[in-house]
VEXFI-11209 format. One line per field, with one value per residue (C-alpha): residue in three letters; x, y, z. Coordinates in pm, 1 decimal. Layout:
code: c(ALA/...) $
px: c(X/...) $
py: c(Y/...) $
pz: c(Z/...) $
***
This chain:
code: c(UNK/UNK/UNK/UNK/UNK/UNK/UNK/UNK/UNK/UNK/UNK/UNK/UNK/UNK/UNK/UNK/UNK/UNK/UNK/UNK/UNK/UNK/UNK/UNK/UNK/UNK/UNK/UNK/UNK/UNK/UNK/UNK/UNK/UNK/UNK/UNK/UNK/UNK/UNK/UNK/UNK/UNK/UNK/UNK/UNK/UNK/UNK/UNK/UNK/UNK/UNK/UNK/UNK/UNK/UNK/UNK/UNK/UNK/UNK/UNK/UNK/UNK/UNK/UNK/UNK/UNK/UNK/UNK/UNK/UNK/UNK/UNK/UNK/UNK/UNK/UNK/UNK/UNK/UNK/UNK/UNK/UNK/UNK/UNK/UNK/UNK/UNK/UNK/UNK/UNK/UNK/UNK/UNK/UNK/UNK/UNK/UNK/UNK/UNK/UNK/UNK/UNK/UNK/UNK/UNK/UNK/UNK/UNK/UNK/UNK/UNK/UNK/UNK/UNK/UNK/UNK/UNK/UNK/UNK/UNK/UNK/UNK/UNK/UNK/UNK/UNK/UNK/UNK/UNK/UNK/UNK/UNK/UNK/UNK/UNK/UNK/UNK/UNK/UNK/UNK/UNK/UNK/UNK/UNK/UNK/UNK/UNK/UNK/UNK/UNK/UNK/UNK/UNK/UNK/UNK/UNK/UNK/UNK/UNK/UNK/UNK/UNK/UNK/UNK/UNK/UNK/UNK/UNK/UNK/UNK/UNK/UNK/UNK/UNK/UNK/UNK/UNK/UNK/UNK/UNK/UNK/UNK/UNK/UNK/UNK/UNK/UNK/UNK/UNK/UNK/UNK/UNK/UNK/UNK/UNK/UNK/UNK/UNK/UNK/UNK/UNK/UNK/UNK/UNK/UNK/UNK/UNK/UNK/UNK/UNK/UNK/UNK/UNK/UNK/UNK/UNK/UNK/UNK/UNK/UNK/UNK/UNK/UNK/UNK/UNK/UNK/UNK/UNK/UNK/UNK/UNK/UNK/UNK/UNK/UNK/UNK/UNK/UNK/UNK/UNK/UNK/UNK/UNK/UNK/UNK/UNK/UNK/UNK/UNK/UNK/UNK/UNK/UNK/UNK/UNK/UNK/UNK/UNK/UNK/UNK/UNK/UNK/UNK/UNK/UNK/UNK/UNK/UNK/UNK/UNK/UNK/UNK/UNK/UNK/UNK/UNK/UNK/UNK/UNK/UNK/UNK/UNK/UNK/UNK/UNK/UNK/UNK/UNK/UNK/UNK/UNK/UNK/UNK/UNK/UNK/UNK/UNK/UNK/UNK/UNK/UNK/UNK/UNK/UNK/UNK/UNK/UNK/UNK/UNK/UNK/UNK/UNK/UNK/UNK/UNK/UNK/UNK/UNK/UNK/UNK/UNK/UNK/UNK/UNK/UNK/UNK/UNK/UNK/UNK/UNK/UNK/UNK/UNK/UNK/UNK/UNK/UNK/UNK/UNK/UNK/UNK/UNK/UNK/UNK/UNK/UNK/UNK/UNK/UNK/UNK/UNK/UNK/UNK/UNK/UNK/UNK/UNK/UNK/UNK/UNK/UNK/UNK/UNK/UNK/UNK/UNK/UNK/UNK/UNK/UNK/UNK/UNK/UNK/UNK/UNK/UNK/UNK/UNK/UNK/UNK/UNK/UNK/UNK/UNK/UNK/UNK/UNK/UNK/UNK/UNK/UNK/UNK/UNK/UNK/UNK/UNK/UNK/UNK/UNK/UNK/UNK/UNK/UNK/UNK/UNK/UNK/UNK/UNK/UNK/UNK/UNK/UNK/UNK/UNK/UNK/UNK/UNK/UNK/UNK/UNK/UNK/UNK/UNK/UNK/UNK/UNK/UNK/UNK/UNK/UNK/UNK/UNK/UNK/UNK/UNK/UNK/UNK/UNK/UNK/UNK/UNK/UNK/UNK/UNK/UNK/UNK/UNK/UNK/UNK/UNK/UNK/UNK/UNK/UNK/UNK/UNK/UNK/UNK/UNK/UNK/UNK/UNK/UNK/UNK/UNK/UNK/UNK/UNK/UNK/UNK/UNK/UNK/UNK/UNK/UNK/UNK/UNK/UNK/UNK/UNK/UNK/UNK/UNK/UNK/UNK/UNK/UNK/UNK/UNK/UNK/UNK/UNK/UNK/UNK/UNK/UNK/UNK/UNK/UNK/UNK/UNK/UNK/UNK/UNK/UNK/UNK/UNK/UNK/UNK/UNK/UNK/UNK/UNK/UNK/UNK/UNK/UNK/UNK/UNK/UNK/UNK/UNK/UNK/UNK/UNK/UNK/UNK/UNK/UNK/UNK/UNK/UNK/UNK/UNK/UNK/UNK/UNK/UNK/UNK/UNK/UNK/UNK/UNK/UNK/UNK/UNK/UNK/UNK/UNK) $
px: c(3749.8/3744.2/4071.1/3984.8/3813.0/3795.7/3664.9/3558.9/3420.0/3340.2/3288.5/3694.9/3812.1/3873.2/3972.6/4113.6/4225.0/4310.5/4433.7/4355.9/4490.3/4413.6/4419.7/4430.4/4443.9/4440.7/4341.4/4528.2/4561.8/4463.1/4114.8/3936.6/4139.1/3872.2/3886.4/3550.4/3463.4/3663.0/3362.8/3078.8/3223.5/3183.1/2881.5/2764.4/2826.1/2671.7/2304.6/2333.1/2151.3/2274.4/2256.5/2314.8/2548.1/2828.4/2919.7/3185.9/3153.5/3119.2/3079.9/2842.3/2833.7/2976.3/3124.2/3214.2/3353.4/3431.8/3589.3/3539.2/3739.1/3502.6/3753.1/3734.0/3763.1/3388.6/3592.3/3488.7/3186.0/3168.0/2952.4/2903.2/2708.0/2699.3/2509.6/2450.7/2439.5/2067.7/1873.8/1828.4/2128.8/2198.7/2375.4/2494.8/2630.1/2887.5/2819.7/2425.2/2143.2/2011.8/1856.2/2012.7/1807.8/1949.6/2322.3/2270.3/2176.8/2458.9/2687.9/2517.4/2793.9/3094.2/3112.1/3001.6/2994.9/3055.1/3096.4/2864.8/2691.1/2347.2/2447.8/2524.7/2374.8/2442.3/2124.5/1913.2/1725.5/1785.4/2164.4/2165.3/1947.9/2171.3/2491.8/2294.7/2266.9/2600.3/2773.6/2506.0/2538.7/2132.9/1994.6/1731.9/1693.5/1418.7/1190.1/1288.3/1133.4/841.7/748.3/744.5/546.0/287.5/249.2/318.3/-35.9/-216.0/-147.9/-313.6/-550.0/-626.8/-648.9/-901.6/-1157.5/-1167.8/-1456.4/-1803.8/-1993.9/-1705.6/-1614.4/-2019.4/-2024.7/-1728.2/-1855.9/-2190.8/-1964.0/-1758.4/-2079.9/-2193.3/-1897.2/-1844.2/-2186.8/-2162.4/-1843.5/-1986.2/-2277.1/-2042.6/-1843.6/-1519.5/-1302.8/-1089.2/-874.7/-942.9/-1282.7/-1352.3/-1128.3/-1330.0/-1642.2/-1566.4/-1451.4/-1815.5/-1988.6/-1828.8/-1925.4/-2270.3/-2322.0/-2301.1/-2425.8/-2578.5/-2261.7/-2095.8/-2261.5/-2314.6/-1923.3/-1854.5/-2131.1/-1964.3/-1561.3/-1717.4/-1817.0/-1555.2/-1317.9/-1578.7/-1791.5/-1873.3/-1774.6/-1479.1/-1397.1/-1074.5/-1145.1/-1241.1/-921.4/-671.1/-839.7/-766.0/-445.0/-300.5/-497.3/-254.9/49.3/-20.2/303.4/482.4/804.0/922.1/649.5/653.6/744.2/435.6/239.6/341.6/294.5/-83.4/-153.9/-84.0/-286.1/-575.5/-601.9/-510.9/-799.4/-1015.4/-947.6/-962.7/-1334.3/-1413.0/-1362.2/-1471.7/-1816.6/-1817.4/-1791.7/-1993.4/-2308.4/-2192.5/-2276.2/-2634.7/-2842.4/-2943.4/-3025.6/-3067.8/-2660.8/-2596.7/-2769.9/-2661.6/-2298.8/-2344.7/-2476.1/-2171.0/-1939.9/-2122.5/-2114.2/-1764.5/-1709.3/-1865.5/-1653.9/-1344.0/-1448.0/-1503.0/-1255.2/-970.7/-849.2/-839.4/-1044.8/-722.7/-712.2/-1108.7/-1017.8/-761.8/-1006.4/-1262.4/-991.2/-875.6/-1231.8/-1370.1/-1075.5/-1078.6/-1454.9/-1428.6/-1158.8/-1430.4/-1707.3/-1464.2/-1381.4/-1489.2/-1297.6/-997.4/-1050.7/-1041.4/-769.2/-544.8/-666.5/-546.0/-244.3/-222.8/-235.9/5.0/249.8/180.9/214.7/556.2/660.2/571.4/803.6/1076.6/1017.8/1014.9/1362.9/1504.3/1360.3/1543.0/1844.0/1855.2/1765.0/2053.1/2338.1/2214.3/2386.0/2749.6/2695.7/2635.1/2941.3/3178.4/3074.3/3138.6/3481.9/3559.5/3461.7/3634.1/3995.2/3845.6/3784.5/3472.9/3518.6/3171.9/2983.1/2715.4/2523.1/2239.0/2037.7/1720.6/1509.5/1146.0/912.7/837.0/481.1/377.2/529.4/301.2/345.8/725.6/760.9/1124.2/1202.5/1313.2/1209.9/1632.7/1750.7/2092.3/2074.9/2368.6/2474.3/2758.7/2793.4/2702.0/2352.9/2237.0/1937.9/2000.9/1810.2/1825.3/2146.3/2035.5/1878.5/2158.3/2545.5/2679.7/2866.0/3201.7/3005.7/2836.6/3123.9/3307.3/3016.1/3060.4/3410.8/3392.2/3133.6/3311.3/3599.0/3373.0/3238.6/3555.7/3682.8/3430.8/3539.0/3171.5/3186.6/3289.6/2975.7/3130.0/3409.4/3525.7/3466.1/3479.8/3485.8/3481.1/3543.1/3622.7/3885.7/3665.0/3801.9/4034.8/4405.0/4690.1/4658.1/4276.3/4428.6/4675.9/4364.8/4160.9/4451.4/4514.5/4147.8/4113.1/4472.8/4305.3/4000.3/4231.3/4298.1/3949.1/3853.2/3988.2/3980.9/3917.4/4016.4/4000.6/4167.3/4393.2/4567.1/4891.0/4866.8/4591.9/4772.4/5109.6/4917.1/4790.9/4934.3/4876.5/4832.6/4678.1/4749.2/4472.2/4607.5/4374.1/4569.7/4420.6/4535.5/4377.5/4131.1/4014.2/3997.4/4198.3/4228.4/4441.3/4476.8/4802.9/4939.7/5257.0/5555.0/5892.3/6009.8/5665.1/5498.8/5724.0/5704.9/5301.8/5312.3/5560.5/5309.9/5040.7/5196.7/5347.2/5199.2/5489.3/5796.4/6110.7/6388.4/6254.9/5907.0/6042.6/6236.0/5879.9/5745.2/5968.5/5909.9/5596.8/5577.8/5891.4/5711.1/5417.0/5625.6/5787.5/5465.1/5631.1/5232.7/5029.3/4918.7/5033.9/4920.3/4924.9/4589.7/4394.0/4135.1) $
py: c(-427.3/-794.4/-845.9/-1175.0/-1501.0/-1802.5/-2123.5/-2453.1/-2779.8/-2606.7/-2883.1/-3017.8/-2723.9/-2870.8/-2499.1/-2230.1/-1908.2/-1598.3/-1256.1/-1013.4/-684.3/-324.9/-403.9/-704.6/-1062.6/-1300.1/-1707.2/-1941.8/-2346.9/-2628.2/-2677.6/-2858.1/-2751.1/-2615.9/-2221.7/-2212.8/-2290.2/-1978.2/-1774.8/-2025.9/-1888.8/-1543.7/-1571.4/-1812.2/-1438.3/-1230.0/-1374.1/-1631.4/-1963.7/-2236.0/-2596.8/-2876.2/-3056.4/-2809.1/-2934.0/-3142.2/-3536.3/-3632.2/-3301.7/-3133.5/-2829.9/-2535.5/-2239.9/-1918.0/-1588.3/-1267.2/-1009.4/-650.0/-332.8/-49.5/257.9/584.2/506.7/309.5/-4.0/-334.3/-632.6/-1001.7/-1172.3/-1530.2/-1792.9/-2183.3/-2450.9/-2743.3/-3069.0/-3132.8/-2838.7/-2479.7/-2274.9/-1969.9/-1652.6/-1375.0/-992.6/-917.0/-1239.8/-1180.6/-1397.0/-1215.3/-1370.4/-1425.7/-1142.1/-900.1/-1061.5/-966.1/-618.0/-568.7/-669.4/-471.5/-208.0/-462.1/-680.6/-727.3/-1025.9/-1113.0/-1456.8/-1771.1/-1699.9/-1629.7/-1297.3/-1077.5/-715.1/-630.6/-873.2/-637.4/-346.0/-95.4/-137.9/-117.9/206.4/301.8/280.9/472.3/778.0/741.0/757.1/1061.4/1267.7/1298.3/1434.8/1257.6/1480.8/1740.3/1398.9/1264.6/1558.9/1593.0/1228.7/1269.1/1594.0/1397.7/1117.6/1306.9/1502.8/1162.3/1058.8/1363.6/1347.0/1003.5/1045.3/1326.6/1117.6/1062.3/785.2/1005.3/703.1/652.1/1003.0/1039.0/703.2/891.6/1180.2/1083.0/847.4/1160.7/1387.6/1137.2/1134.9/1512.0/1542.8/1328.8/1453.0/1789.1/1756.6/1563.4/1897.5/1715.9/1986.2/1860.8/1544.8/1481.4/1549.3/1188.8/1168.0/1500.4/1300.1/1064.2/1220.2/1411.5/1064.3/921.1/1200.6/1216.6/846.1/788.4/1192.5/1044.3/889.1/1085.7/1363.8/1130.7/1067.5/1450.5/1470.0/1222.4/1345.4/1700.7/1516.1/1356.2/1655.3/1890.7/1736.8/1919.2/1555.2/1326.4/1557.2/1660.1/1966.3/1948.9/1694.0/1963.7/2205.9/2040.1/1925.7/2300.8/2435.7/2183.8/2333.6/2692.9/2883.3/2612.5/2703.9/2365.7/2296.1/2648.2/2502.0/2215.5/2467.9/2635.7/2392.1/2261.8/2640.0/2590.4/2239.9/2344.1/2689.0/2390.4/2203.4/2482.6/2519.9/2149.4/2156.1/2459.0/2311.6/2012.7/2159.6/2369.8/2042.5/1813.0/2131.3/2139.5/1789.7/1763.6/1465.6/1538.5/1218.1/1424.6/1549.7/1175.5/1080.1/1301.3/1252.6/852.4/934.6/1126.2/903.5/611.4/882.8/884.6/526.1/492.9/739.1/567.6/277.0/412.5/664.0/616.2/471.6/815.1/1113.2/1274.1/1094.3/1106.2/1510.4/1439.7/1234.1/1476.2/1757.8/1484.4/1369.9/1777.6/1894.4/1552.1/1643.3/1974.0/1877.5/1653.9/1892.9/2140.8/1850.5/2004.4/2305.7/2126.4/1853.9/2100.0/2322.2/1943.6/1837.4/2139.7/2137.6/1767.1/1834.9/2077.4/1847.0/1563.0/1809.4/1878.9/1557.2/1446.3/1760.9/1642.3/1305.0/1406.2/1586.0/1260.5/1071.4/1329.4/1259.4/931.7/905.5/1180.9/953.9/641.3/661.2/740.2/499.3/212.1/342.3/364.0/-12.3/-151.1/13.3/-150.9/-486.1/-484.0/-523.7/-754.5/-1013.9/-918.5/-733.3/-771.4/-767.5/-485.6/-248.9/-60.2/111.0/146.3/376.6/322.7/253.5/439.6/300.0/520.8/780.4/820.0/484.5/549.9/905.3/847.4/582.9/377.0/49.0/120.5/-239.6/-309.3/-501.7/-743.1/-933.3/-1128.5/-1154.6/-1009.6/-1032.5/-1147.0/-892.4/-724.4/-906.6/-760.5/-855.6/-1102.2/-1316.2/-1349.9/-1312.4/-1632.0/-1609.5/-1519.6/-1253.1/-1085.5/-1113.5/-888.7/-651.8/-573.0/-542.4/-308.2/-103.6/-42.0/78.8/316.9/405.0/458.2/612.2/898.8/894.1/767.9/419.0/355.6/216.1/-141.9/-203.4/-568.1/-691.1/-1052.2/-1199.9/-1535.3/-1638.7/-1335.8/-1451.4/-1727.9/-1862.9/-1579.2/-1562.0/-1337.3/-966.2/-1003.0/-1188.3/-882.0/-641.8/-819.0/-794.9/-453.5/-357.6/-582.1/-342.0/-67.1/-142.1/-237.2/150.4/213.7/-166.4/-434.2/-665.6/-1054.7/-1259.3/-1645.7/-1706.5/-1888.9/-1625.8/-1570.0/-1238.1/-1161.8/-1322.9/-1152.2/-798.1/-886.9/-724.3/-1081.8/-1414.8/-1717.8/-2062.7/-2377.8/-2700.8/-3010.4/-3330.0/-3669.7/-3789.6/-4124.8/-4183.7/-3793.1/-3495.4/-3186.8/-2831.2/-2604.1/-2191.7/-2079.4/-1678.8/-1734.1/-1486.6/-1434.2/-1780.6/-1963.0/-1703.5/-1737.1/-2113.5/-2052.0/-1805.3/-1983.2/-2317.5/-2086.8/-2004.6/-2293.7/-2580.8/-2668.8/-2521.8/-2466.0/-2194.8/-2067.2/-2013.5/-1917.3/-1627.0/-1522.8/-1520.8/-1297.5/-1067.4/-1018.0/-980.4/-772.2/-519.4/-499.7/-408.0/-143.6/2.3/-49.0/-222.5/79.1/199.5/254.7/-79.0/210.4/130.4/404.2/208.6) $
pz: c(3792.3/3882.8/4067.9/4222.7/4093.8/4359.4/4159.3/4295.8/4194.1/3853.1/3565.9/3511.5/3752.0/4120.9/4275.7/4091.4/4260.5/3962.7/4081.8/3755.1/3696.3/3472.9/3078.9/2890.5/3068.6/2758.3/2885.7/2640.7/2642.9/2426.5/2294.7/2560.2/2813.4/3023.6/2955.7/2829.0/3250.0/3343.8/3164.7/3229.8/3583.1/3516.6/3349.9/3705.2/3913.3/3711.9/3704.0/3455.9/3440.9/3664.2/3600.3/3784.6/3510.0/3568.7/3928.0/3904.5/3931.3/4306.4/4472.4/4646.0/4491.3/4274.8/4383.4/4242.4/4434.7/4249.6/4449.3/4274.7/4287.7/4259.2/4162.4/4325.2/4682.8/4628.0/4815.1/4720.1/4631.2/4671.7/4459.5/4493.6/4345.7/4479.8/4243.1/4439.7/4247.0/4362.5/4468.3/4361.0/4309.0/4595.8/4577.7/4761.4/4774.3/5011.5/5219.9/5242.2/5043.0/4729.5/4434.0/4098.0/3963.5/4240.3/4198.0/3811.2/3879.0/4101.9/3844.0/3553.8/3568.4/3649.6/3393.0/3040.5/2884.8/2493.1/2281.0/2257.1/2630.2/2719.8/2909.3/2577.0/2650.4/2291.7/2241.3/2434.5/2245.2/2575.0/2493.7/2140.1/2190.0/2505.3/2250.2/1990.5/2230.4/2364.3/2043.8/1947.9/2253.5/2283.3/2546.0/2735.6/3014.0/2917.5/2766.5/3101.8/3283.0/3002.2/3095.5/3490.5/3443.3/3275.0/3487.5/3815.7/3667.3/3554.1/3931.0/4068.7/3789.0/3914.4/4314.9/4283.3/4147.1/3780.5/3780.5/3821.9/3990.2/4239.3/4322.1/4392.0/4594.0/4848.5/4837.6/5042.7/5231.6/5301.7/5342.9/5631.6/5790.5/5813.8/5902.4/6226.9/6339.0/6292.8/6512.5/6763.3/6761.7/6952.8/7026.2/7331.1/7312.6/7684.1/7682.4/7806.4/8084.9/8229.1/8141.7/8321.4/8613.8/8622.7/8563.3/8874.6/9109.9/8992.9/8990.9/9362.9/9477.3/9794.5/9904.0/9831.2/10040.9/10326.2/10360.2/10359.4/10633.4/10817.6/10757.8/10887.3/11226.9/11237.8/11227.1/11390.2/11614.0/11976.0/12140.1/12051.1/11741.5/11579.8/11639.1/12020.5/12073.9/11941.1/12117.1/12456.6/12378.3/12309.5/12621.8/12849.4/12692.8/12792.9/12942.4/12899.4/12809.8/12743.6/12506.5/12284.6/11930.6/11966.6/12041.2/11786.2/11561.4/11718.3/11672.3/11288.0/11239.1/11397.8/11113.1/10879.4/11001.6/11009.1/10595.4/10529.0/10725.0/10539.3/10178.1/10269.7/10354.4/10039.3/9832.7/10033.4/10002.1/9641.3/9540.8/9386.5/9276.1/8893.6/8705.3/8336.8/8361.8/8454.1/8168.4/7943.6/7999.4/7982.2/7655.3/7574.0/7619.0/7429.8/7150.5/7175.3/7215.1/6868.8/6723.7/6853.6/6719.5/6340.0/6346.6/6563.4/6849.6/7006.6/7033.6/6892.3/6551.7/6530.2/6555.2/6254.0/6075.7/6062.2/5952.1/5630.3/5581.7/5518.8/5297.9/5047.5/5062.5/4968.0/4732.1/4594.3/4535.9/4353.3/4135.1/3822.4/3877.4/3950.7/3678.5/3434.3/3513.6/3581.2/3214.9/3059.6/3288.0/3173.3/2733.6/2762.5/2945.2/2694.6/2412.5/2527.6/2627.3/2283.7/2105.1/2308.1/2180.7/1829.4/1902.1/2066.5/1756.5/1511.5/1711.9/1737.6/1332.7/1268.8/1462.4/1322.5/1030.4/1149.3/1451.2/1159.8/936.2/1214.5/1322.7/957.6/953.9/1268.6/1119.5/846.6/1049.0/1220.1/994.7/856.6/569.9/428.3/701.4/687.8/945.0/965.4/1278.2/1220.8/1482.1/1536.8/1297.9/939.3/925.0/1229.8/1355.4/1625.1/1794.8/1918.4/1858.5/2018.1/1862.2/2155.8/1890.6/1804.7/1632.7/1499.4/1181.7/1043.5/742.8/743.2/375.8/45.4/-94.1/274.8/350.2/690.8/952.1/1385.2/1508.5/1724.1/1551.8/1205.4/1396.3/1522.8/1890.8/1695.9/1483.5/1824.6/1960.6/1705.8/1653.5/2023.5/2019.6/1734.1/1896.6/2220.6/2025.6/1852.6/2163.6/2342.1/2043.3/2102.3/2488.0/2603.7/2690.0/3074.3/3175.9/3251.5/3362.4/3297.5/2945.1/2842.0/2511.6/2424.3/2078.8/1933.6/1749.9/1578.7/1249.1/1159.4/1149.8/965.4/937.5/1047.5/1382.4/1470.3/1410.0/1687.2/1917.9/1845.2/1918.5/2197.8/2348.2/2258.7/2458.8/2779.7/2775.4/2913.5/3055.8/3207.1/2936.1/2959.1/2677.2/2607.7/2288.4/2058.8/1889.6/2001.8/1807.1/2067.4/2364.0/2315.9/2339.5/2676.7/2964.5/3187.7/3028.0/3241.8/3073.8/3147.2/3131.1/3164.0/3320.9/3431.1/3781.4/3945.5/3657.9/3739.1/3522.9/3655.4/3516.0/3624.8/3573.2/3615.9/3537.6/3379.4/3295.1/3150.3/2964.9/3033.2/2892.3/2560.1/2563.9/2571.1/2305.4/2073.2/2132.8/2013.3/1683.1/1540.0/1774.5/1908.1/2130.2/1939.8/1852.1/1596.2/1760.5/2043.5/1886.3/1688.0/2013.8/2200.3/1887.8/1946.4/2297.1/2264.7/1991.9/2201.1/2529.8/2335.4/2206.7/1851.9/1746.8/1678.7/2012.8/2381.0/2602.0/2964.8/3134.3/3254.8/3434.8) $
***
């Protein structure tokens, strides 16, 4: 529900603030007045096309803010869009940049809008066909699921290799690949750090021989050596009580010496020259330096690789098998996705009829008694081209003899306007239309008057019961059913153009109403006027005005 709209700078509107609530607001004034801006507005936050020529004279730029209530504890969106008077217009959701085709998505579900406009979903074949099911009750979901079967197997069908020139081009890729990974038979992550660790000990043997000679000297020579030191140091401290724990303690680094001598001479004996192991680890390593670089950065992934690069080979070479087993997988998925496209088709064509009926019926209170309606589903020539008939058109003719031609293209803006009206009452009459939940209409009550006038109204009430309804009209058989009425009045101040939106109530809103009917505020249209609004309060006009949404 839209329950604030914050205008500024908007053609002959300076700033307008509106606070809407549940049902019917109706939007009343004199021609010219401005109210067509109040939907240009609308139409401005839900996607539609901005132009430069609609920022008022001398400012910057346009602004429009809609604040929307989401219902069931969803909280709330901001939608804005700002038109500057040179430049490319901007909008945003909830405060953040987004582009009019985002901004129009977001407000798919909030607001509908219906009259001489260029955002009119009735226009679009998806809703006409949407409203067709709706009003049907047919059930999409097993075509749905036919449909993803099939292309979740033409996907499959498609990544193991339909093309027999490619799939053999990858396959001796593949074939290589496996091959040399094979014969490099990696089978430890690390083996390069151990590698590398054997390269640098047998890459300097001699020295490294030559320093254990000398450490073992050094530590066990029969002059000046560790060994020889310790020994006289711990021979001085003999029975000597004062000395006990370092002896103690010179007693335990000399057996620690003695190891570390030990294993020292173990490794230094250990160490050999052999140029063909130095060689053949250098050539190792370069080995896996080139698999690195073609297969990963480390020895790790180049494992992985070599596990994804054997089973899509193998997957390869069993192609046929698997080809044909996905191809017969693949006709029987299309075969049923085509039955349960014949079945939508049958539906579609079966609700067709009453969906058109229903629509006339509504037409003809609404001041369109010889307007005429057909749905026509797919088409007759070939059966096999839409076998769901998703090609759903609504066809019109305003008056007798006319030959029914698609909606869009024959009804005027007062005509769609209608047509939409009376299919949301249809709609809601069958309990299956809350998929938006602000409507708009603009010019619905286009060159009609009388009985025809208090038929619109009482459609446009009924409607409130399941929308919020938006109305800018000049009926005050239409305004008097609303359950809010805004009235725009256009004054000139300093040579300048002003229009101004205010909700009015009580008294104001009889004046308004009375001015409505006879053109002019006296008793005797004032009494008419609190008639009507009176009759409608009571819910003494054909239906109950309570809002459920």
């Amino acid at each position: 529900m839209l329950v604030e709209l914050h205008i500024e700078n908007l053609g002959v509107i300076e700033r307008a603030e509106l606070r809407f609530g549940p049902g019917m607001s109706a939007l009343t004034g004199e021609t010219g007045a401005g109210k067509t801006m109040l939907v240009e507005a609308i139409d401005l936050l839900v996607g539609g096309r901005a132009d430069a020529s609609i920022v008022r004279h001398g400012a910057a730029e346009a602004r429009v803010d809609g604040r929307f209530d989401l219902g069931d504890d969803a909280g709330e969106v901001v939608l804005t869009r700002v038109v500057p008077a040179d430049g490319r217009s901007r909008a945003y959701v909830d405060g953040r940049p987004a582009t009019a085709a985002s901004l129009a998505d977001r407000a798919r579900n909030l607001v509908d809008l219906h009259g001489q406009h260029a955002h009119q979903s009735l226009m679009s074949i998806a809703h006409q066909r949407a409203a067709l099911d709706r009003y049907g009750g047919v059930d999409l979901g097993p075509l749905r699921a036919a449909r993803a079967r099939v292309t979740e197997l033409e996907a499959e069908l498609a990544t193991l290799g339909g093309d027999e020139r490619a799939r053999a081009r990858e396959i001796d890729l593949l074939r290589y690949q496996v091959d040399e990974l094979d014969q490099a038979a990696i089978v430890d992550p690390d083996e390069d750090d151990t590698l590398a660790a054997e390269e640098s000990t047998l890459a300097d043997a001699q020295g490294h021989r030559a320093a254990g000679a000398g450490a073992i000297e050094a530590l066990r020579g029969d002059e000046g050596g560790v060994d020889a030191l310790l020994s006289a140091a711990r021979r001085l401290l003999d029975d000597r009580a004062p000395f006990a724990a370092i002896a103690t303690r010179l007693d335990a680094a000399m057996a620690e010496l003695d190891d570390v001598a030990a294993e020292l001479r173990g490794l230094t004996e250990g160490i050999d020259e052999d140029p063909e192991r130095l060689a053949e680890i250098r050539e190792r390593r370069q080995l896996l330096v080139d698999l690195r670089r073609k297969y990963g950065e480390s020895l790790a992934d180049v494992m992985a690789f070599h596990a994804e690069a054997d089973d899509r080979l193998r997957e390869l070479l069993d192609y046929d098998r698997r080809a044909a087993e996905l191809d017969g997988l693949l006709a029987l998925a299309r075969t049923d996705a085509d039955e349960a496209a014949r079945a939508v088709r049958a539906a579609r064509r079966a609700a067709a009829p009453g969906l058109a009926t229903a629509v006339e019926e509504r037409l003809r209170s609404l001041a369109l008694p010889d307007a005429a309606v057909a749905v026509e589903v797919g088409d007759d020539s070939d059966d096999d081209a839409d076998l769901a008939g998703d090609g759903v058109r609504f066809l019109f003719s305003a008056n007798p003899g006319s030959p029914l031609l698609p909606l869009q293209r024959v009804a005027s803006g007062g005509e769609l306007a209608r047509t939409m009206l009376a299919l949301r009452l249809v709609l809601t009459g069958a309990g299956d239309d809350d998929s938006v939940g602000t409507l708009v209409f603009d010019e619905v009550d286009a060159g009609i008057g009388g009985s025809a006038a208090n038929a619109v109204g009482r459609a446009l009430a009924d409607l409130s019961q399941r929308h919020q309804v938006l109305v800018v009209t000049h009926l005050a058989q239409v305004a008097g059913r609303a359950a809010h009425q805004f009235v725009v009045r256009k004054s000139v101040r300093d040579e300048s153009t002003y229009t101004d939106v205010t909700p009015i109530t009580d008294a104001a809103r009889v004046d308004e109403i009375a001015r409505m009917l006879s053109g002019e505020v006296t008793d005797a249209a004032r009494q008419a006027a609190g008639e009507l609004i009176g009759e409608v309060a009571a819910g003494r006009d054909g239906k109950s005005t309570r809002t459920r949404r």
